[in-house]
C-alpha positions as CSV (number, residue, x, y, z in Angstrom):
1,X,-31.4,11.1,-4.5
2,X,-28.2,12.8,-3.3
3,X,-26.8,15.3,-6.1
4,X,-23.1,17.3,-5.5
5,X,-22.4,15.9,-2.6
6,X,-18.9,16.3,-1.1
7,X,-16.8,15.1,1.6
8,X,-14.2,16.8,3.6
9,X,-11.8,14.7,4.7
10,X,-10.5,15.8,8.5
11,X,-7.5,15.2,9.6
12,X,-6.8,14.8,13.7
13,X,-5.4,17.7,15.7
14,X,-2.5,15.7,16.7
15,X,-0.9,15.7,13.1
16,X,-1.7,19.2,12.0
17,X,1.1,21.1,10.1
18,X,2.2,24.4,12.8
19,X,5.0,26.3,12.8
20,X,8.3,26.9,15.2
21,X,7.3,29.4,18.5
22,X,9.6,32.0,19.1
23,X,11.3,30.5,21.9
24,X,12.1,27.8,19.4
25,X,13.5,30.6,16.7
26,X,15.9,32.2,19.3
27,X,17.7,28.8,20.3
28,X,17.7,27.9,16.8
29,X,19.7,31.6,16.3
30,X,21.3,31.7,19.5
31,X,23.2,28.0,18.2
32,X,24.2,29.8,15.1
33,X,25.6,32.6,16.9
34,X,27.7,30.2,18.5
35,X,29.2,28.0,15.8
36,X,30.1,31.3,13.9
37,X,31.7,32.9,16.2
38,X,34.0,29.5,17.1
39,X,34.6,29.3,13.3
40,X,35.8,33.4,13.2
41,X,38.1,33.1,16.3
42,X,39.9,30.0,15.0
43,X,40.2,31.8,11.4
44,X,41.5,35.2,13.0
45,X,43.4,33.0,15.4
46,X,45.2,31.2,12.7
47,X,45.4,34.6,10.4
48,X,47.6,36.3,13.2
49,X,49.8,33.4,13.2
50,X,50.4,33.5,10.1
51,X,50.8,37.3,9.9
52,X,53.1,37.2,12.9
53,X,54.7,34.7,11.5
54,X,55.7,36.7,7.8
55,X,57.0,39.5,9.9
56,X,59.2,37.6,11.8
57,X,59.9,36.4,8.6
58,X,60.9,39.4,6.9
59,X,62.5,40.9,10.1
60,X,64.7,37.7,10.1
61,X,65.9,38.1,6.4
62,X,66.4,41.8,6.6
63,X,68.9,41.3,9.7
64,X,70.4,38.7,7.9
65,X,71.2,41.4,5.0
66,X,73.0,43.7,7.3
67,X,74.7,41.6,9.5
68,X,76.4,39.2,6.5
69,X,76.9,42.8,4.1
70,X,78.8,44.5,7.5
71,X,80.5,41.3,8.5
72,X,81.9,41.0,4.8
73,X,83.2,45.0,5.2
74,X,84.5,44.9,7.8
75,X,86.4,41.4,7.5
76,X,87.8,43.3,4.4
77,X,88.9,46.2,6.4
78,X,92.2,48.1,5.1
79,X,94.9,48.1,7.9
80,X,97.8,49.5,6.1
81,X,98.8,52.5,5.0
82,X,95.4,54.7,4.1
83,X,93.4,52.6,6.2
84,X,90.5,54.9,8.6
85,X,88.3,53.5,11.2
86,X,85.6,55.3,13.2
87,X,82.4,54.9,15.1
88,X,80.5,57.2,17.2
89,X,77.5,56.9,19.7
90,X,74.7,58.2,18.7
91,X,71.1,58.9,20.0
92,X,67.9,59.8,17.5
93,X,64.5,59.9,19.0
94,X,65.7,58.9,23.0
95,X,67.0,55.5,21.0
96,X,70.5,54.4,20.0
97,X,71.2,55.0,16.1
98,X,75.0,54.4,15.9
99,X,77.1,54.9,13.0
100,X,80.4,53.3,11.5
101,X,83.0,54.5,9.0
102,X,85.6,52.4,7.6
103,X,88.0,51.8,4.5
104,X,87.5,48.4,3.1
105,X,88.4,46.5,0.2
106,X,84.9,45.0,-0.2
107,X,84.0,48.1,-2.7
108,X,80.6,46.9,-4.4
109,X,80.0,48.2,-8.0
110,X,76.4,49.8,-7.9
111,X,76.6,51.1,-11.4
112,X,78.4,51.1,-14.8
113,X,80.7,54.5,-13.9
114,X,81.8,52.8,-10.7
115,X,85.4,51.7,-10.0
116,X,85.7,48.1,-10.6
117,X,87.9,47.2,-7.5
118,X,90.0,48.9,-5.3
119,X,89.3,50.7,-1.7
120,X,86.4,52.1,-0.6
121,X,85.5,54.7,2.1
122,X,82.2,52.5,3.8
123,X,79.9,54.1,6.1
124,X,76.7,52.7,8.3
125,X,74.3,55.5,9.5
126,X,70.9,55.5,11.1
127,X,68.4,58.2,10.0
128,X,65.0,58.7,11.3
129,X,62.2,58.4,9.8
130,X,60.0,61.0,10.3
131,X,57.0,58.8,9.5
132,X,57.3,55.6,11.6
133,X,59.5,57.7,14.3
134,X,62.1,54.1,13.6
135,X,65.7,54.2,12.2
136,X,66.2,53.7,8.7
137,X,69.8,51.8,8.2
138,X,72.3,53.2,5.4
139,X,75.0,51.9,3.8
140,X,77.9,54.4,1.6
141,X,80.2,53.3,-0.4
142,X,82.8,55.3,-2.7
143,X,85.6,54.5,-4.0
144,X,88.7,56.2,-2.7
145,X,90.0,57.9,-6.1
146,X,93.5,60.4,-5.8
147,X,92.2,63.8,-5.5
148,X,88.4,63.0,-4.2
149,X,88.2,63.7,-0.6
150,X,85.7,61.5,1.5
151,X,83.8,64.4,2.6
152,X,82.6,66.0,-0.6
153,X,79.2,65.2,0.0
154,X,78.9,63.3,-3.0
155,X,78.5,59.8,-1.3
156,X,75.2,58.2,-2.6
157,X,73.9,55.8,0.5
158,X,71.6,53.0,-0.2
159,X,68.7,52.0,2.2
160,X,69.7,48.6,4.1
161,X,66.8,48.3,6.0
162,X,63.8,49.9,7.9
163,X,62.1,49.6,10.7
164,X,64.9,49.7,13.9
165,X,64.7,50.4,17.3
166,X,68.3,50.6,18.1
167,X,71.7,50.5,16.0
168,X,74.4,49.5,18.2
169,X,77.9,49.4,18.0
170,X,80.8,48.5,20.7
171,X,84.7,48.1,20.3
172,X,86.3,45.7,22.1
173,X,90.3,47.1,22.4
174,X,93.3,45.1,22.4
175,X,93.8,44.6,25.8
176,X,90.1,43.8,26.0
177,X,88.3,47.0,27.0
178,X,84.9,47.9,25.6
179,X,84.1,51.4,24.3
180,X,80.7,52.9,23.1
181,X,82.9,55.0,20.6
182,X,86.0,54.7,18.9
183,X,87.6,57.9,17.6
184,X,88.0,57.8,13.8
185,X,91.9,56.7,13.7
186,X,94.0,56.5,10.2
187,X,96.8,54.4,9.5
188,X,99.7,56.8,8.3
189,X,102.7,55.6,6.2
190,X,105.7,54.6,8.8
191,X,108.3,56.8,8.8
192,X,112.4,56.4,8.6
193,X,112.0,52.6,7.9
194,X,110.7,52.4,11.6
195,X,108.6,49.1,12.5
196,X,104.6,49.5,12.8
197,X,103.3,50.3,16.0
198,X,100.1,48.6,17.5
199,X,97.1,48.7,15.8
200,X,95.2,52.1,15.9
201,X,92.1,49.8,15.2
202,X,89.5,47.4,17.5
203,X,90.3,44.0,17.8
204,X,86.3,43.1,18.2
205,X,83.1,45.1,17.2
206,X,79.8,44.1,18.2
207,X,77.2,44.4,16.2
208,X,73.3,45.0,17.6
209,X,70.1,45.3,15.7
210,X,67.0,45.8,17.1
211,X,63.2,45.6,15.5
212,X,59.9,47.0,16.3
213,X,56.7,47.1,14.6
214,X,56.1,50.5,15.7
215,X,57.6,53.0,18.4
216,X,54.9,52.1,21.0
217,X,55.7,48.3,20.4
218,X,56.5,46.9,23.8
219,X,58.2,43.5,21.8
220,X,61.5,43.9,19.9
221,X,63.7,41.2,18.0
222,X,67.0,41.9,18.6
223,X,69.8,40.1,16.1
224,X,73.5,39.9,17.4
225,X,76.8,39.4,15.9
226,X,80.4,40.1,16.3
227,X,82.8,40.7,13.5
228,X,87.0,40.4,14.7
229,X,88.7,43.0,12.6
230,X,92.0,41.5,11.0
């Protein structure tokens, strides 16, 4: 008589349950190390184009600002009697920063106290920034009024754009000699009935913008345009 007896039920040795060797665990991480960093250098890959591509972006559009705001100034540029034109060579930080002064009829109205229409004393100027060690761009704009002289100091200037390099300007005269500077130059009344002279004023001016990311930046995106005076 056989009482409480029980079986154990072997298995063979070839189909035992074992786990993974380490050499097995290192591949297995080694292959992982590999698919993530493919995956991260095609997602940074792709991030930097698209980065690179927003700042060339916004560089584009803020050039576009300038150019089309100066080209409209100085299309509108006063050559008769009161009429001033000026630029001078500059150079801020070892780099050029130019600046431009001008009467123009395209006067824009910034606020309610401002002078609907009438001629305006413009003026372009590049500051630098302390910060970046790049040119900040101004534009000034005040309505000639009797009795308010130009100089006063009382000119509000608005900020154009940031982040230049270089602000360029060249005159091209009317016999087709280029300057770096033209002296400022006003247009008097004529006197005795006498016939107007030649124009004390450029025939061309070139205008040349150029953009860094940062004063080290070896890469710049220059923007060119030129604007005949009437």
């Amino acid at each position: 008589m056989v009482v409480g007896r029980s079986e154990v039920k072997r298995y063979p040795a070839t189909i035992r349950e074992r786990g993974f060797t380490l050499i097995e665990l290192l591949i297995a991480v080694f292959i992982f190390a590999i698919v993530v960093s493919s995956v991260y250098g095609s997602y940074r890959a792709t991030f930097n184009v698209v980065h690179g591509s927003e700042s060339r972006l916004k560089i584009a559009n803020s050039a576009r600002i300038v150019l089309e705001r100066l080209s409209e100034d100085l299309s509108s540029l006063v050559t008769g009697p009161g009429g001033l034109f000026g630029g001078e060579m500059l150079e801020l930080s070892g780099n050029r920063g130019d600046s431009l002064s001008f009467v123009s009829s395209a006067h824009l109205v910034l606020s309610k106290t401002d002078t609907l229409t009438g001629q305006a004393f413009i003026q372009y100027q590049a500051e630098l920034d302390e910060e970046t060690g790049l040119l900040d761009l101004y534009r000034s704009d005040m309505a000639l009024l009797p009795g308010v002289d130009t100089d006063s100091g009382k000119v509000q200037k608005h900020l154009l754009c940031r982040g230049l390099q270089e602000v360029r300007f060249t005159y091209l005269d009317r016999d087709g000699s280029e300057s770096e500077d033209w002296p400022l130059k006003e247009v008097g009344l004529p006197s005795g009935g006498a016939a107007p002279g030649a124009s004390p004023f450029p025939s061309l001016v070139y205008v040349e913008l150029k953009f860094a990311e940062s004063v080290e930046s070896d890469s710049s995106s220059v923007f060119k345009t030129a604007v005949a005076l009437p």
